[in-house]
N, C-alpha and C positions, 0 to 999 in steps of 0.2 A: 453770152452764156449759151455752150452747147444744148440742146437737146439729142438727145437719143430715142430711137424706135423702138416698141416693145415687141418684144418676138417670143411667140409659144414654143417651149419646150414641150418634150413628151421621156417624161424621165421615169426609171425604175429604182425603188427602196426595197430591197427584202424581194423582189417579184412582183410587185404590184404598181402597177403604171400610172402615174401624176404627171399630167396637165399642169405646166406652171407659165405664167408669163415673168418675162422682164426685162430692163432694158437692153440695147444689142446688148452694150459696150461692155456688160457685167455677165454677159454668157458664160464664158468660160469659168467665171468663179463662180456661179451657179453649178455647173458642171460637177467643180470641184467640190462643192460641200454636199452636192448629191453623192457624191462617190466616198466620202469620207462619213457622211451619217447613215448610208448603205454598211459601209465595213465596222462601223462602234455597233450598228445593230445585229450585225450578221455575230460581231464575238461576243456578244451581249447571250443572242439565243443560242450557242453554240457551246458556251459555258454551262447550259442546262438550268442556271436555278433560275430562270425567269421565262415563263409561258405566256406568252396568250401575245398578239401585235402590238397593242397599247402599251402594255405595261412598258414592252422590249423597247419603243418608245419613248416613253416618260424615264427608265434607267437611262438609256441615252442621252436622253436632251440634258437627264444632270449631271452625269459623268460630261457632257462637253462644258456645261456651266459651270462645274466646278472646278475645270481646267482650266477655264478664258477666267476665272475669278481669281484664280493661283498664280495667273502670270501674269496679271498685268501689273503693271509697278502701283503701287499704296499710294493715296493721294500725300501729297508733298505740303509739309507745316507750312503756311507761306511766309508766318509772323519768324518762325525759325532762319527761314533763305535768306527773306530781306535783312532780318540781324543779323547772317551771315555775309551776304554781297556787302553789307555796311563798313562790315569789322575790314573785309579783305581791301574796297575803295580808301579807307583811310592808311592802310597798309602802302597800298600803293601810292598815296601821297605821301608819306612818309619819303619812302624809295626814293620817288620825284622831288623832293625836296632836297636832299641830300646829293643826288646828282648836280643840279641847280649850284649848290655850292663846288663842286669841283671844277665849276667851269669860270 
């Protein structure tokens, strides 16, 4: 098992500079979600109905929460799949059985 070093960043949201650590290897995506919760809050206050850091904040964090909630795929019936893989295995014995006889 890897380990990785933890290395402080010195990052800007809105103008205001954060101290973050973490490991190297995950830098760059730190980078990135600093850069991307910088621009949801920049159009957040930019749009005018929402004043004050926190709030512009907390609209943020749920406009991204309610994105990553929207797209992730819905957990899967599993009692549905396995009666599904079930139905399609005996299909394919069928196939295979039938072949079986042409030979």
């Amino acid at each position: 098992m890897a380990t990785s070093n933890n290395v402080s960043l010195d990052v800007a949201i809105m103008g205001r500079e954060f101290r973050v650590a973490c490991p190297e290897d995950e830098r760059e995506g730190l980078l990135q979600a600093v850069s991307y919760l910088d621009r949801k809050m920049r159009e957040i206050r930019d749009g005018g109905k929402v004043i004050g850091l926190e709030r512009i904040a907390i609209m943020a964090a749920l406009n991204i929460t309610h994105d990553y909630l929207a797209a992730r795929p819905a957990q899967p019936d599993t009692r549905e799949h396995r009666e599904r893989i079930e139905h399609l295995t005996g299909l394919l014995d069928q196939a295979m059985a039938q072949q079986d006889n042409l030979f």
